[in-house]
FIVEX-503534 format. One record per residue (C-alpha): x negated, y negated, z. Coordinates in pm, whole numbers, padded with zeros to 5 digits, always signed. Layout:
N
XYZ
...
// end
This chain:
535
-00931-02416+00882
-00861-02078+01023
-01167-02018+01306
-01235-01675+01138
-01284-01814+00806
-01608-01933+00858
-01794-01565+00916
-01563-01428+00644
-01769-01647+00388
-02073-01382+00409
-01918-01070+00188
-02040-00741+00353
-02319-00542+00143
-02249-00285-00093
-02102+00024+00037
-02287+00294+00131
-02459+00538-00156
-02302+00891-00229
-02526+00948-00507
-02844+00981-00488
-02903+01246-00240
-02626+01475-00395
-02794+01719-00599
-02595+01933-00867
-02540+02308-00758
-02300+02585-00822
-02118+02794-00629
-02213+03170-00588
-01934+03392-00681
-01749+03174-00944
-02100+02953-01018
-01823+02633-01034
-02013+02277-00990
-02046+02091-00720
-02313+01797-00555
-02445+01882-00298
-02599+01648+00002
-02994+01763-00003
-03039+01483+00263
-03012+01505+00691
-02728+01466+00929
-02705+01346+01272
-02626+01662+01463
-02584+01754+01817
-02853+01935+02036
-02865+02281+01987
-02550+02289+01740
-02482+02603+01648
-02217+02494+01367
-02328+02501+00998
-02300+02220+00783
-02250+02136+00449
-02187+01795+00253
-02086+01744-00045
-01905+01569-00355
-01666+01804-00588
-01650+01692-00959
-01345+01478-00903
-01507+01313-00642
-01343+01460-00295
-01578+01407-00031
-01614+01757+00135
-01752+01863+00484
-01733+02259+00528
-01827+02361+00879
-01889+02751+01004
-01866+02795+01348
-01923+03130+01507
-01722+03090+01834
-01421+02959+01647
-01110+03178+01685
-00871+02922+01459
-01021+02736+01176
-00909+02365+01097
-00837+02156+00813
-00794+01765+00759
-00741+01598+00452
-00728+01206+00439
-00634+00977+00203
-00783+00659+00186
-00392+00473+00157
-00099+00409+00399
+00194+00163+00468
+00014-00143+00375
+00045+00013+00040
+00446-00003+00103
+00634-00175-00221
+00775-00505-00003
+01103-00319-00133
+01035+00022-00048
+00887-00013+00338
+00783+00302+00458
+00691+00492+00157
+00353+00613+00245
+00530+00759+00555
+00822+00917+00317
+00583+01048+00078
+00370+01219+00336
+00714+01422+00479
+00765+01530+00120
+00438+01646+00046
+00484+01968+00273
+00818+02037+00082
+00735+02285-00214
+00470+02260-00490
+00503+02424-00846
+00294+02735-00764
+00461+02735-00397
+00820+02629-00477
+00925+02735-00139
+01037+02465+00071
+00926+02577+00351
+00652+02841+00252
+00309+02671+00421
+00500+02650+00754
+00646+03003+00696
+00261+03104+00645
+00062+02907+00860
+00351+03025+01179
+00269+03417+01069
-00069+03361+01048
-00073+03222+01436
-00085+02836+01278
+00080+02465+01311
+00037+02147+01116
+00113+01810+01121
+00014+01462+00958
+00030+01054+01050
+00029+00759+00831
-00124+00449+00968
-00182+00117+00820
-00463+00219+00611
-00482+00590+00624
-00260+00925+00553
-00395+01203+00738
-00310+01577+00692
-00441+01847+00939
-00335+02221+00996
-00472+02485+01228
-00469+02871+01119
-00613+03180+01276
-00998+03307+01065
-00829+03556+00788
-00556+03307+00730
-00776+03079+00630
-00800+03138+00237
-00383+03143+00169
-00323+02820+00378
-00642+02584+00179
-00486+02737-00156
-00139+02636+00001
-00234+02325+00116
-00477+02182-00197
-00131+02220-00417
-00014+01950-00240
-00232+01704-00372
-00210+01890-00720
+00099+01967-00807
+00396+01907-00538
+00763+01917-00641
+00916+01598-00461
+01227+01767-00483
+01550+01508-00504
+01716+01775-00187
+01390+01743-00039
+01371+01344-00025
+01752+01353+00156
+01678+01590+00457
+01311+01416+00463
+01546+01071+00480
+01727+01245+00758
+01415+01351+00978
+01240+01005+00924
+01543+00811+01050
+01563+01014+01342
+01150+00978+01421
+01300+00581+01416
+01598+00605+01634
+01347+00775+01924
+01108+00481+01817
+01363+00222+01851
+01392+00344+02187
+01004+00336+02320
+00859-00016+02457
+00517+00070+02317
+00715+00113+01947
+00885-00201+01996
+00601-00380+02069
+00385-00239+01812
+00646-00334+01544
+00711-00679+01666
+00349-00778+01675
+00288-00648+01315
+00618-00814+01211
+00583-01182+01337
+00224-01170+01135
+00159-01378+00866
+00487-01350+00624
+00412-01121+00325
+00077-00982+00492
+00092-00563+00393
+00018-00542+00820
+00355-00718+00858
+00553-00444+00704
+00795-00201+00850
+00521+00084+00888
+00747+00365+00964
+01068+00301+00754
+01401+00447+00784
+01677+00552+00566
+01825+00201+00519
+01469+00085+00383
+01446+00364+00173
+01733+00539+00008
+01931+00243+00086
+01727+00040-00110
+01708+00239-00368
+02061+00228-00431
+02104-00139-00414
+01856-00151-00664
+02042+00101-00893
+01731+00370-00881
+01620+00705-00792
+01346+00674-00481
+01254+01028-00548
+01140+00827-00904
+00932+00591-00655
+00808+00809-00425
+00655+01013-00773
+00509+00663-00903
+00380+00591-00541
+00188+00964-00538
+00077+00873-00883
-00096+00562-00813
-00197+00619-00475
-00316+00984-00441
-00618+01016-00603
-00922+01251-00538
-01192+00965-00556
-01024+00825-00238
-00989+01173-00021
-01205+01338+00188
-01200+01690+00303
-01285+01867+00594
-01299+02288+00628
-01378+02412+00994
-01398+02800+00976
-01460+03065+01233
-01756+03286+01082
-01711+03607+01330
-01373+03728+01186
-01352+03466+00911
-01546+03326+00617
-01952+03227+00529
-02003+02879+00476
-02072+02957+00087
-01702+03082+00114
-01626+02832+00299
-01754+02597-00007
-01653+02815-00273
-01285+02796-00166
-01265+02399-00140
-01425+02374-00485
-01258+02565-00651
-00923+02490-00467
-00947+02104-00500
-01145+02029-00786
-00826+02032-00999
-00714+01754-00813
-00665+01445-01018
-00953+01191-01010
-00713+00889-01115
-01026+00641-01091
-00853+00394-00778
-00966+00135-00591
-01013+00240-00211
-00742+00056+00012
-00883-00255+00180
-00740-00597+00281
-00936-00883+00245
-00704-01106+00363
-00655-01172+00788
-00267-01083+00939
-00367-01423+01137
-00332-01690+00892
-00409-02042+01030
-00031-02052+01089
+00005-01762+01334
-00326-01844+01593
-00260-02076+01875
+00093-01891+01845
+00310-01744+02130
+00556-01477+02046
+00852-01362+02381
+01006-01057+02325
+01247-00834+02510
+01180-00502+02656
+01423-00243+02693
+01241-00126+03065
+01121-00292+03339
+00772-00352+03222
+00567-00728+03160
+00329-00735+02940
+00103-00988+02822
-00150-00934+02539
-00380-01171+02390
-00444-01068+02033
-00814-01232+01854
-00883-01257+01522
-01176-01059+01398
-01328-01035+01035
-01396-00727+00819
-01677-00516+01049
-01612-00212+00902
-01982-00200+00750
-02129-00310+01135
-02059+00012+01264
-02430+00097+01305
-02473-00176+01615
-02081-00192+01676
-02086-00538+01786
-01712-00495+01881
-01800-00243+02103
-01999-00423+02345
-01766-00657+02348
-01497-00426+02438
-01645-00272+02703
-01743-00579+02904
-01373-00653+02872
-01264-00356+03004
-01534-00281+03274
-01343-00263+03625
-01645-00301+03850
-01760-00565+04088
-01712-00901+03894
-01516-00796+03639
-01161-00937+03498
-01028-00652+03573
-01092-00605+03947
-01042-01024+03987
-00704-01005+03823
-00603-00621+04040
-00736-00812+04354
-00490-01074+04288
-00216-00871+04227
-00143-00968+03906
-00230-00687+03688
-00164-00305+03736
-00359-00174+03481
-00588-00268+03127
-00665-00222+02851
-00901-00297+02527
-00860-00193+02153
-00882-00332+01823
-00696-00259+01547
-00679-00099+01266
-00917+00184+01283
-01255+00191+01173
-01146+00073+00786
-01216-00165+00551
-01007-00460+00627
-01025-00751+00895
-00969-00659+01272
-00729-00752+01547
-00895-00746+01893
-00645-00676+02199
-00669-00747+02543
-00289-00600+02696
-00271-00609+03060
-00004-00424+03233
+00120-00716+03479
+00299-00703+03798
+00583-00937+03836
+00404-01220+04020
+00126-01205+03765
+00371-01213+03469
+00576-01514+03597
+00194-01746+03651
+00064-01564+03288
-00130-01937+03177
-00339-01889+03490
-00384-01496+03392
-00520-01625+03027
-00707-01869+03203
-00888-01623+03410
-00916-01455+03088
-01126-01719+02878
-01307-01750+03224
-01430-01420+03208
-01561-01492+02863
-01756-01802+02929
-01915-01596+03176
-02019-01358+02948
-02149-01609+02722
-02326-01802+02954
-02512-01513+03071
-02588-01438+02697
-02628-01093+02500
-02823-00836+02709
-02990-00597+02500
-03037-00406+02825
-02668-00347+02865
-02636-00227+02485
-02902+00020+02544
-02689+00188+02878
-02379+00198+02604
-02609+00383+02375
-02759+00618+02650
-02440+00711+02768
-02302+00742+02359
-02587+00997+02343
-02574+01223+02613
-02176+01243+02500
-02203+01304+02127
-02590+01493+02188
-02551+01684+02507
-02137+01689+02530
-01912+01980+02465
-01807+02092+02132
-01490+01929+02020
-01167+02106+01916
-01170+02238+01511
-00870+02053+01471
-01004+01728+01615
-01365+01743+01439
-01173+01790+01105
-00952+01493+01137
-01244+01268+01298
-01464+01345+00949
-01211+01301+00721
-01043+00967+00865
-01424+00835+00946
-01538+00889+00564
-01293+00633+00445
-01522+00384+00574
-01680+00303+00272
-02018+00180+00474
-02058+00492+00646
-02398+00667+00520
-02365+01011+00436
-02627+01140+00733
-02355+00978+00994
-02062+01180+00828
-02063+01395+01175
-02219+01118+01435
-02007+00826+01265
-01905+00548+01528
-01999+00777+01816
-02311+00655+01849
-02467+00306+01847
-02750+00338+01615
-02905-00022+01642
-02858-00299+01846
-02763-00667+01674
-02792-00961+01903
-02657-01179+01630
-02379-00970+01536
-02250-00939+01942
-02236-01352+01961
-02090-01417+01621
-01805-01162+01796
-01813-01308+02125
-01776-01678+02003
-01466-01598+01811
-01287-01509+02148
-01219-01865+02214
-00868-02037+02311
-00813-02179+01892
-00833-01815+01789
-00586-01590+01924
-00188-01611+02009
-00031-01432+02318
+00236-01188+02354
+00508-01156+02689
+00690-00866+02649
+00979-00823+02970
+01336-00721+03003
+01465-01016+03147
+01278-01411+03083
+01396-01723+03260
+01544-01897+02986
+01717-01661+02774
+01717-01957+02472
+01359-01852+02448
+01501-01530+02232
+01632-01698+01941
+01587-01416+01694
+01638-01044+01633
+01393-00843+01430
+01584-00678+01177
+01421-00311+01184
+01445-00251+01580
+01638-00544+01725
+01409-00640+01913
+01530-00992+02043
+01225-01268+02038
+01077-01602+01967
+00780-01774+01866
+00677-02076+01936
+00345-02276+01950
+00104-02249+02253
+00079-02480+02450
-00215-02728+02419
-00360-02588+02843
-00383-02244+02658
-00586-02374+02404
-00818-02622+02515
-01114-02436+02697
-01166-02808+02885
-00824-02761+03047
-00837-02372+03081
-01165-02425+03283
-01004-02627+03480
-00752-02349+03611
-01060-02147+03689
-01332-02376+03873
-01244-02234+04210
-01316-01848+04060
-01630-01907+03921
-01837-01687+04164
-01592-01404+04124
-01631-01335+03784
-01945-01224+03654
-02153-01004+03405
-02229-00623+03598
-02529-00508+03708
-02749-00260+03546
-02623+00114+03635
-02932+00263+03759
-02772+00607+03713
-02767+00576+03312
-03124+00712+03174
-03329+00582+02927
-03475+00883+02799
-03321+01069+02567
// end
């Protein structure tokens, strides 16, 4: 049985409620409905931004936000779907679709009208699909404002998806591949998504290109402008998008204008009743851990990566188990793996993340180290010092006191730090509200801040980073045996093989072994007597 299996058995609770603090109001010029939050929200110190929450009829989550020292206001719209929505024979169509969008609508038929307005009214835009999530963000100067929402909520209501449109789009998403196919961090991205469990929505070819797309469509003997419509029509709904509004007030609108605008702007978007993306299923099946996967760079870079299987935590992000976690990992003080590893001269550099972003499906944990040659070629001692590391952490056990400097210092940041930019507090409250645990009063502080700490929670993490649950990557340019390549990836040729680990790299009796003579180097830090307390 898959190692992960066993805390997947405990569903998460109920997602968060949207309902009963939202109070029916209307608007004051046009008196249109809306439900407004009556409830609190986690704010900075001495914010002087003005907030307001709330659901429109159709069920957009909106955040409105007037700040008087803002000289551009910002805008982020996300949608709640992304590639791992991708037909298996349409891969890339959540990244098509989200070209096309920008490409006329029926009461702008202008191809290129919002860039024509947002560029004369001092503004840019831009938007990302991920696994999970289609973002959509623009920046305009104060009295722009009101002709770029009205612009922009047509996208969602009415767009053309022109058939000219959906070639040149073609044509500018297969050139965004040829650069990919070209950068390391790409190719390794891709190939660790692709070598997944076969058939997994995180295995897909996230980006796409023109042979995926229109080249599919023609084999099949159809129109992918008629896909790309179906895709909007199933996928693009208002119960699954959340909306963001940061306005300057000085030159530029009230917050009631601010709210008036959005309501009645994107309350005609269509409330199609979907189910909000998630993926209850892990990308490591019991066939992929205690894996190792070789692939070919095109530079002179060796990287190894250990990649853990982690359940759905999406609705932990109140003690953000992960998060300690993480940070031990990556902590580069006295005792750490870090400055063990650098003191060897194994590594040049590290790093921590896990993937994919704060939504609700199960989580890939990744430790990537950045490794000279010499630490490259003795890699099975480098993932022994790894799982050293962790024992050490375990044995020393869950210190609440260490949790509490992580919140200190996630306080005076998000409390007592400076203002982020409009653009990047608009995309960081839309993208955050598609976690469907997040309560309503953290729609601003979200995972910034670690609200409660979860002893449990941190060793049910911990114990899963153990040698039967995770498979390594080796990415260089050049490997001793070249017969270890067997395969190309059809998408970016990336040459690589997999094969099974083996059984030193996942025994912890052996690994230990490797390590006994290291044991006093690696240890948990001390307490930073520099961090207050008292917040």
């Amino acid at each position: 049985m898959c190692p992960i299996d066993k805390q997947q058995s405990v569903p998460p609770p109920e997602p968060a409620d949207w309902q009963e603090l939202f109070d029916e109001q209307q608007t004051i010029e046009s008196q249109a409905p809306y439900y407004n939050y009556t409830g609190s929200i986690v704010l900075p110190v001495g914010d002087k931004r003005k907030y307001r929450l709330f659901r429109l009829p159709n069920n957009i989550r909106v955040v409105c936000i007037s700040d008087p020292d803002v000289k551009q206001s910002a805008v982020s719209l996300a949608v709640n779907v992304g590639s791992s929505a991708d037909p298996s024979e349409f891969q890339g169509m959540a990244h098509a679709l989200e070209h096309l969008l920008f490409m006329g609508t029926a009461k702008y038929p202008d191809a290129r009208d919002f860039e024509t307005y947002l560029t004369s009214h001092g503004g840019y835009t831009n938007a990302s699909t991920t696994s999970t999530i289609t973002y959509y963000r623009f920046a305009v100067n104060n009295r722009g404002l009101a002709g770029a929402l009205d612009r922009f909520a047509q996208f969602f209501i009415a767009p053309l998806l022109d058939t000219d449109c959906v070639a040149r789009e073609l044509n500018a998403i297969e050139s965004e591949f040829r650069s990919n196919v070209q950068n390391d961090a790409q190719r390794r991205s891709h190939i660790m998504r692709a070598t997944c469990c076969s058939g997994h929505p995180y295995s897909q070819f996230m980006g796409g290109n023109y042979a995926s797309l229109q080249t599919s469509a023609e084999q099949m003997g159809v129109q992918l402008r008629d896909r790309m419509a179906e895709f909007f029509a199933a996928h693009y709904s208002a119960d699954v998008m959340n909306l963001v509004i940061v306005g300057g007030s000085q030159d530029g609108a009230t917050l009631d204008e601010l709210v008036e605008w959005s309501v009645n702007m994107f309350s005609p978007v269509m409330n199609r009743n979907v189910v909000r993306m998630a993926i209850p299923s892990h990308p490591l099946c019991e066939q992929k851990l205690g894996t190792m996967v070789r692939y070919q760079t095109l530079g002179n870079a060796h990287d190894i990566t250990l990649t853990f299987a982690l359940p759905h935590t999406s609705h932990l992000y109140c003690s953000a188990p992960e998060q300690y976690v993480k940070d031990l990992l990556a902590y580069g003080g006295l005792g750490s793996l870090q400055a063990c590893l650098k003191q060897l001269g194994w590594i040049a550099s590290m790093s921590v993340n896990s993937s994919p972003p704060n939504i609700n499906s199960p989580r890939l944990l990744k430790i990537k180290f950045s490794a000279t040659p010499a630490g490259f070629m003795q890699y099975d001692k480098l993932v022994a010092y790894v799982f050293a590391y962790l024992r050490a952490i375990r044995a020393q056990g869950v210190q609440e006191w260490y949790f509490r400097e992580l919140q200190a210092m996630a306080q005076m940041s998000f409390f007592y730090g400076e203002p982020m930019y409009p653009i990047t507090v608009a995309v960081n409250i839309a993208c955050q509200m598609c976690n469907v645990y997040l309560h309503p009063e953290h729609v601003v502080s979200g995972t910034q801040l670690l609200y409660e700490f979860d002893r449990d929670q941190i060793e049910a993490i911990l114990a899963l980073l153990n040698p039967e649950n995770y498979r390594l990557f080796l990415g260089a340019r050049e490997f001793p045996d070249s017969a270890c390549l067997p395969e190309v990836d059809s998408h970016f040729g990336v040459r690589f093989g997999e094969a099974k680990l083996p059984s030193e790299l996942t025994s912890e009796a052996e690994l230990s072994l490797v390590t006994l003579d290291c044991a006093d180097q690696l240890y948990f830090p001390e307490p930073n007597k520099y961090i207050t307390q008292h917040i």
